[in-house]
C-alpha positions in Angstrom: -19.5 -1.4 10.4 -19.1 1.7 8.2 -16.6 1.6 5.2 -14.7 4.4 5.4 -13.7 6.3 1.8 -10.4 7.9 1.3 -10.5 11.9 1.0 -6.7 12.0 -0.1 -4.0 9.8 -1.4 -0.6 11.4 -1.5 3.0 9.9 -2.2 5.2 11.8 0.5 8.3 11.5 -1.4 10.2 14.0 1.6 9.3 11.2 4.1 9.1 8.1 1.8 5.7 7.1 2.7 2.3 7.2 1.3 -0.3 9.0 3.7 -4.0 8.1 3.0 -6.6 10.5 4.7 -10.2 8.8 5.1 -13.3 10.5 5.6 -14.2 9.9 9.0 -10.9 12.3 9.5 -8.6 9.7 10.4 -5.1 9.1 8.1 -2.8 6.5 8.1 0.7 6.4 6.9 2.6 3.4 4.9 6.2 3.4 4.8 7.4 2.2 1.5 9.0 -0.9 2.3 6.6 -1.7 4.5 3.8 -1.6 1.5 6.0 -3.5 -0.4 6.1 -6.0 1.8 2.7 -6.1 2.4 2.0 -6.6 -1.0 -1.3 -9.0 -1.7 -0.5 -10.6 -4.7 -0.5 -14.4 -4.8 3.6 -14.5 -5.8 4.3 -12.4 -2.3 1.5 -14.5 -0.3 2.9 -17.4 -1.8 0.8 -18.8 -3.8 3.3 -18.6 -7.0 5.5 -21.4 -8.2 9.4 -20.8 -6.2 7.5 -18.3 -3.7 7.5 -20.0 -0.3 7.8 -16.9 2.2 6.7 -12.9 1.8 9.0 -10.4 0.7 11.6 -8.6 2.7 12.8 -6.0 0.6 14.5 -2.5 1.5 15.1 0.8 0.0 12.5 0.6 -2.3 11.0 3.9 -3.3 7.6 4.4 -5.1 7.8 5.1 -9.0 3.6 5.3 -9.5 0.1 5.2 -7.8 -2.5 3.9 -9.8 -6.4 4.2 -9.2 -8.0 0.3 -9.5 -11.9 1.1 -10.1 -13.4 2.6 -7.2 -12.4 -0.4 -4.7 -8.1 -0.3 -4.1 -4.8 1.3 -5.9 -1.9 -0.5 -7.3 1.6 1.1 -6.2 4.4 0.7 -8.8 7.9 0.3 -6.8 11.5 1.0 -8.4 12.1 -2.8 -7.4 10.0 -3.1 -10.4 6.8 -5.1 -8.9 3.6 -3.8 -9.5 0.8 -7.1 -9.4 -0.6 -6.2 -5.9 -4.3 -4.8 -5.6 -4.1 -2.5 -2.2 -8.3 -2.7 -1.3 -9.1 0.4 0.7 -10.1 -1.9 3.0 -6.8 -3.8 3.0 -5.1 -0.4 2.8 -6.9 0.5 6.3 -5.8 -2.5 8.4 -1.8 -2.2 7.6 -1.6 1.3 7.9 0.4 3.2 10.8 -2.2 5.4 12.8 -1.1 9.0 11.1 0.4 11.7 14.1 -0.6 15.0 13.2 
């Protein structure tokens, strides 16, 4: 299996989504709400004290996209959450295939 390395990461704000092109020339697209409910931190997988299900939040809009080392980003939403770690790897499995 080859790891594939992203080649662009850009917040499209016009279409509230994310859009990730890899280098294999494939792209993916993640809705907002849909990464934030996605989100792989152990409080929305829960595995936090009070958090039994994963989120289902709406309307949320991105405020930040932050690099984490080489390996994943970290997306800060105007819900105010920001513990996930997105691994590019993660990052390729729940994106939408991205139509040209």
């Amino acid at each position: 299996m080859t790891k594939k390395t992203p080649e662009e990461v850009r917040n499209d704000r016009e279409n509230g989504r994310v859009v990730i092109k890899w280098d294999d020339g494939s792209g993916r697209s993640y809705p907002y709400d849909d990464l934030r409910n996605a989100c792989p931190c152990a409080g929305c997988r829960g595995h936090a004290p009070g958090e039994v299900e994963p989120p289902n939040v709406s309307g949320v809009t991105l405020t930040q996209i932050a690099e984490v080392g080489t390996y994943a980003l970290r997306f800060d939403f105007s819900d105010g959450h920001n513990t996930g770690i997105y691994t590019w790897t993660y990052l390729e499995e729940i994106g939408q295939p991205l139509i040209a």
